[in-house]
C-alpha positions, 0 to 999 in steps of 0.5 A: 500500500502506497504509504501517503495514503494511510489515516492521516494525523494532526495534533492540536497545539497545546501551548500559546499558539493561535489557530492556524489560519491555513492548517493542513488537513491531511498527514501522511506517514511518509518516508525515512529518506531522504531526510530534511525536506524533499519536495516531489512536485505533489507535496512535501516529505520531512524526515528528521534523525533523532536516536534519543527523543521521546517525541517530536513536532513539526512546526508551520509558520506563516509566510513571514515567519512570525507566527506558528500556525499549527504543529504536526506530531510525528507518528512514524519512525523507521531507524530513529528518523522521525518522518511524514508527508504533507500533500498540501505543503509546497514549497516556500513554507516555512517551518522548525521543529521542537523536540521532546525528551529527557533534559539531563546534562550530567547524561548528555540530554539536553531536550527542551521543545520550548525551543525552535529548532532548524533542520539540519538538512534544511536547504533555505534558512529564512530570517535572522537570529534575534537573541535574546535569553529565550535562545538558551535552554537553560535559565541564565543567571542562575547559579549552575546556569546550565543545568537549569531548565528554561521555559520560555519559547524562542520561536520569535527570535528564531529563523526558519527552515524553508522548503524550496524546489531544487529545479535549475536549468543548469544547461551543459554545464560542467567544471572546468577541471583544472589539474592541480599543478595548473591552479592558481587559488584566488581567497574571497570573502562573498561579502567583502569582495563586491562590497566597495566595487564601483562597477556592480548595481548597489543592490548587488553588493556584498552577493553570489550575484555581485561576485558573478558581475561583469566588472568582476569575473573580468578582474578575475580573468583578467588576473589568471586566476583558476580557482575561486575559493570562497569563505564560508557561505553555509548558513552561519550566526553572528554570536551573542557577544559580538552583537552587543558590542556592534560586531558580526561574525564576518568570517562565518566560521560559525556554521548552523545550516550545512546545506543552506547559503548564508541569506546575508549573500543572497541579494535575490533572497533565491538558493538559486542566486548561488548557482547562477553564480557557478554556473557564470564562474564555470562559464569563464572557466574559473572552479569553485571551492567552498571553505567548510567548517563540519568540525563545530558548530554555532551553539557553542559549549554547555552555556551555548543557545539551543538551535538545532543540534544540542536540542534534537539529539545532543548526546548523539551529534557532539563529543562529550566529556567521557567522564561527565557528559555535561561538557564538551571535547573541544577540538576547535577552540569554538567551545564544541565538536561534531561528533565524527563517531556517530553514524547519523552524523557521518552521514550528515556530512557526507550528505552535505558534501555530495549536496554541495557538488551534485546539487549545486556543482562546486568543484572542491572543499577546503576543510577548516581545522580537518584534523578534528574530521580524523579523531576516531578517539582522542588521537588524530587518526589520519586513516579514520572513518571519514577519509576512507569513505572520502577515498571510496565515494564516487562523487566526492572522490573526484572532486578537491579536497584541501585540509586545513591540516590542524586543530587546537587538541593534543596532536592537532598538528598534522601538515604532511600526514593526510593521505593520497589525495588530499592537498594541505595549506602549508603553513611552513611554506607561509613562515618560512618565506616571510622570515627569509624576505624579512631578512631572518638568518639560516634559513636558506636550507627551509627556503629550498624545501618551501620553494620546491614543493615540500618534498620532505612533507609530502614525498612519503606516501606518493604525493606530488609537489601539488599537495602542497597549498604554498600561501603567505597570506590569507583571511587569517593574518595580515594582508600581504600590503600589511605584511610589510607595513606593520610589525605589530597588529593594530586591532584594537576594533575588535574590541578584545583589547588587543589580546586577539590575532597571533603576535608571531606575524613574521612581518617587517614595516619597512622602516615605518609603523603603518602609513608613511610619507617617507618615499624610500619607506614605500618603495620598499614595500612595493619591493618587498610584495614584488619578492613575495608574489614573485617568490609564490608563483615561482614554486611548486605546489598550488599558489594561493593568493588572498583577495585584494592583494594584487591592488593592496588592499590593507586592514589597517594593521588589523591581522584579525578581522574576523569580526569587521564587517566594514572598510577595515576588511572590505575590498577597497577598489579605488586603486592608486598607482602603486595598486595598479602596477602590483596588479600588473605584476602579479598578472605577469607573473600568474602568466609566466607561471601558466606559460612555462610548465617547469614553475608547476611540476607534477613530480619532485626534483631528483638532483640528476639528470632524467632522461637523457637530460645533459643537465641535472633538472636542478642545481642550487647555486653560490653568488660565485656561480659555483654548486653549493656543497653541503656545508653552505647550507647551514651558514646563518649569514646566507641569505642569496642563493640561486637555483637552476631548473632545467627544463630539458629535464621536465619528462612529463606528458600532458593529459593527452600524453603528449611530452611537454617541453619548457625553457631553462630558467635561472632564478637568483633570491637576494634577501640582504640589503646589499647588492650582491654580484652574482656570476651566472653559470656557462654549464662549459659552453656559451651560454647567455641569460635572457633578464625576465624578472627583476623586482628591483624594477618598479613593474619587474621589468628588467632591462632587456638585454642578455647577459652572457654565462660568467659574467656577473649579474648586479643582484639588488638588495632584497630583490629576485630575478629570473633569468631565461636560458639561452644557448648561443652555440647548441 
């Protein structure tokens, strides 16, 4: 028998809640799956997981949300999912849920059905968090706050759930599958980019629309970049204590919603809004990945709000304290930790994922903390259950994966140990050339490992150059304009003062603290970003770049801005001379990259020659053009060094199989304040080296002129240059 079709049931409101003005008539069972919300074009399925609740209630609203017009007890339950259907429901309805059982914290219990609660599958969340006390599901001021019960209801406060149809043309539409040694990563916050952006409609400002504008996705092609990675744009909130001190959560790494776009960056108030803009980005041949954040959640620790999971099932979605179920294991510093263990929890990620690529066709994910995604235990587990499901899904396993190799618990540090196919961020990379171009001592061995890939990192398991995410800067830290602007961080807006942001930036002012008139000062800087962008997409591994950097965007020293959403962190787009030369440079050098395949290797270097290759495919280099001996390394005044890669050493095919070949380049690094004459090899034959790249030059642009092999090149004072090889006599 067709299930829709049994007896149907209603509950009638028990509780303050006026008649509704258009209740449904007819419930039907329904099925356990899919779960959340599934809209069949006949009506409305809901299905909610929730292993220890004693009962639970659908919640309708009317259209605006304000007011709860009837609630639904669910009858069925098949595999602790509690389901029915609603043949009269349609899409745009808007709804929440309340949640009966046991409140016992010391057991892990923390169910109060006066609290609304989202679905955790929800696809649209409508509306915004208004706080008050209600929020909690205990009592506050009382003196085991906590353990407390609160009875008042929270519905006004809260948004919605909203049922959408999923329907979108996406025509022939598909990713541009770039190779991951072809990437070039482009950081951006939705609501920051467009915000200030003269040339997108002011309504569009701080959208998925305004980041799929014209004026924009020409910036972006522009630039060369390959690959969008976006902050977080999963439904999040704006926590309680930084509201009342004027604040947001600007980063969004706060999440409650892992299915639904953040509304704040839907200016047409449409989930379809998002795609529209993948589908444009796809048009222009550019990928999209999300930076995701499954390790925690917005409601915090044991004196956090209720809004979703804590009151659906807390003992089932966190990791709680074994010894005493009352508080959280926090992995993440955010006060709680999805609880990986669980099944139902497992799936739920899992099904975000696939709903993020399959529904909604982006390219890749960026794990925030991920390392709380590996804890089976307590121990990080690198082979836990969540990557191997990863390794074997036959979505998610072609897609990009990027860890954010990390988090705040014992062991949490795990850069080089996620398996085959997965990349990492490289934060050595980031530390190590920051301290090198700030002028740090003994450290051209580190500065060797960086600029070649991470072999020492990413060599033992099969990996490829590629798995290392090479970045001196992103959201989390100083711009690349403040890097070299600021010693200490400024960020006494947000209001914690100055205890919040790391003290460990590695960066060098230059001369001056913050802004300067004094010429020779601002010279230098623009020197010193050319070095770094110059210096990023030279390397092997995967460049990433943060937004605004190619125009100088500052935050005025602020090295966490994670609660300003305003000018401090926005995209200033009125450029001046200088933003637009540095523009123009990272151009070139993103064009240099994409040109010459000898910059993005897929295979390590091996120190001879490959192939047949008359030259070993690298050779690391002395200012007196001899090869550098073992012991020069460890010199602590060393600070210029060259290397030599070969291309006739390259001896990789493309993915036709088809061999690629490349010119031999030269490049010389000089992170002392002297001018030092480097002699160019002649590898014993005539040969002469064509200047490509100078950083000492206002636009890196040498002079054109060849320089023969033996001769010596003036290396300017904290500069880098490329040189092409040129064989006078094959």
């Amino acid at each position: 028998m067709d299930q829709r079709t049994d007896t149907p049931v209603v509950e009638d409101l028990r509780v303050r809640v006026k008649p509704a003005a258009r209740p449904v008539t007819a419930v039907w069972p329904g099925r356990s799956h899919p779960r959340g919300t599934h809209w069949d074009g006949e009506g409305v399925n809901f299905a909610l997981f929730s292993e220890n609740a004693e009962k639970v209630e659908l919640c309708l609203f009317d259209e605006r949300g304000r007011r709860e017009i009837q609630r639904i007890a669910f009858r069925e339950r098949t595999d602790e999912i509690w389901h029915c259907y609603l043949p009269e429901a349609r899409p745009g309805l808007l709804y929440g849920y309340r949640v009966y059982g046991p409140y016992q914290p010391g057991q892990g219990h923390r169910f109060n059905p006066h609290k609304l609660l989202l679905d955790p599958y929800a696809r649209s969340i409508d509306g915004g968090l208004r706080w008050s006390d209600a929020h909690f599901g205990y009592t506050i001021g009382g003196k085991r706050e906590d353990l407390s019960f609160d009875r008042r209801d929270s519905a006004n406060g809260m948004p919605k759930s909203k049922v959408i149809d999923s329907a979108f043309s996406w025509g022939d539409d598909r990713s541009p599958d770039i190779a991951w040694a072809d990437m070039v990563i482009y950081e951006v916050h939705v609501g920051g980019f467009t915000r200030l952006h003269p040339d997108v409609p002011p309504a569009l400002r701080g959208s998925f629309a305004g980041l799929a504008c014209p004026a924009v996705v020409d910036h972006l092609v522009r630039l060369g970049v390959t690959t969008i990675e976006l902050m977080p744009v999963h439904a999040f909130v704006d926590d309680r204590n930084l509201v009342e001190r004027g604040l947001s959560n600007y980063w969004g790494y706060n999440t409650i919603g892992f299915f639904a776009p953040d509304k704040r960056y839907c200016a047409s108030g449409k989930v379809d809004e998002f795609k529209t803009m993948v589908k444009t980005l796809h048009s222009a041949g550019m990928e999209v990945i999300l930076d995701v954040v499954y390790n925690h959640t917005a409601e915090g620790n044991q004196c956090g709000p209720t809004l979703c999971f804590r009151g659906i099932d807390n003992a089932s979605y966190y990791r709680l304290v074994n010894d005493n179920k009352r508080y959280y294991q926090d992995y993440t510093g955010c006060g709680n930790t999805l609880n990986m263990q669980h099944p139902r929890v497992l799936q739920l990620i899992m099904d975000s994922l696939r709903y993020w690529v399959m529904e909604m066709h982006v390219d890749g994910f960026r794990f925030d903390l991920a390392a709380s995604l590996a804890r089976e235990l307590h121990e990080v587990d690198r082979l836990g259950a969540f990557f191997d499901i990863l390794r074997q899904d036959p979505v998610l396993s072609q897609v990009k994966l990027i860890a954010e190799p990390w988090d705040l618990g014992e062991g949490g540090y795990q850069v080089g140990n996620f398996p085959v196919g997965w990349a990492e961020w490289n934060d050595k990379y980031r530390d190590t050339m920051r301290a090198y171009w700030k002028g740090d001592g003994g450290l051209i061995g580190e500065f060797a490992r960086r600029l070649t890939g991470s072999n020492d990192l990413y060599g033992h398991n099969g990996r490829t150059p590629s798995a290392s995410i090479n970045f001196i800067t992103a959201h989390d830290g100083f711009t690349l304009h403040d890097l070299v602007s600021y010693n200490d961080k400024h960020n006494e807006g947000n209001g914690e003062e100055g205890r919040d942001g790391s003290d460990n930036n590695l960066s060098w002012n230059c001369g001056a603290e913050g802004p300067t008139e004094v010429a020779a000062v601002g010279v230098l800087r623009e020197r010193q970003k050319r070095n770094m962008i110059a210096t990023l997409l030279l390397s092997q591994g995967v460049p990433m770049l943060l937004a605004g950097d190619e125009i100088g965007r500052t935050q005025q020293g602020n090295n966490n801005a994670y609660c300003q959403d305003n000018e401090i962190a926005w995209t200033d787009w009125n450029v001046d001379i200088a933003g637009k030369q540095t523009m123009e440079f990272v151009t070139r050098m993103i064009a240099m990259r994409r040109d010459h395949p000898i910059f993005r290797r897929r295979a390590f270097f091996q120190g001879e020659a490959v192939g047949g290759a008359a030259d070993k495919d690298i050779v690391w280099l002395k200012p007196d053009g001899a090869e550098m001996t073992a012991a020069e390394w460890d010199k602590e005044f060393a600070r210029c060094l060259g290397v030599f890669l070969s291309g006739e050493s390259l001896q990789e095919t493309d993915r036709r199989g088809r061999p690629i070949h490349d010119a031999s380049f030269l490049l010389l690094f000089n992170a002392h304040h002297d001018t030092i004459g480097f002699r160019l090899p002649d590898f014993g034959h005539s040969v002469e080296w064509f200047p490509q790249i100078d950083t000492a030059f206002e636009t890196g642009r040498p002079q054109l002129r060849a320089v023969p092999g033996g001769n010596e090149y003036p290396l300017q004072g904290r500069s880098l240059v490329l040189l092409r090889r040129i064989d006078a006599n094959p």
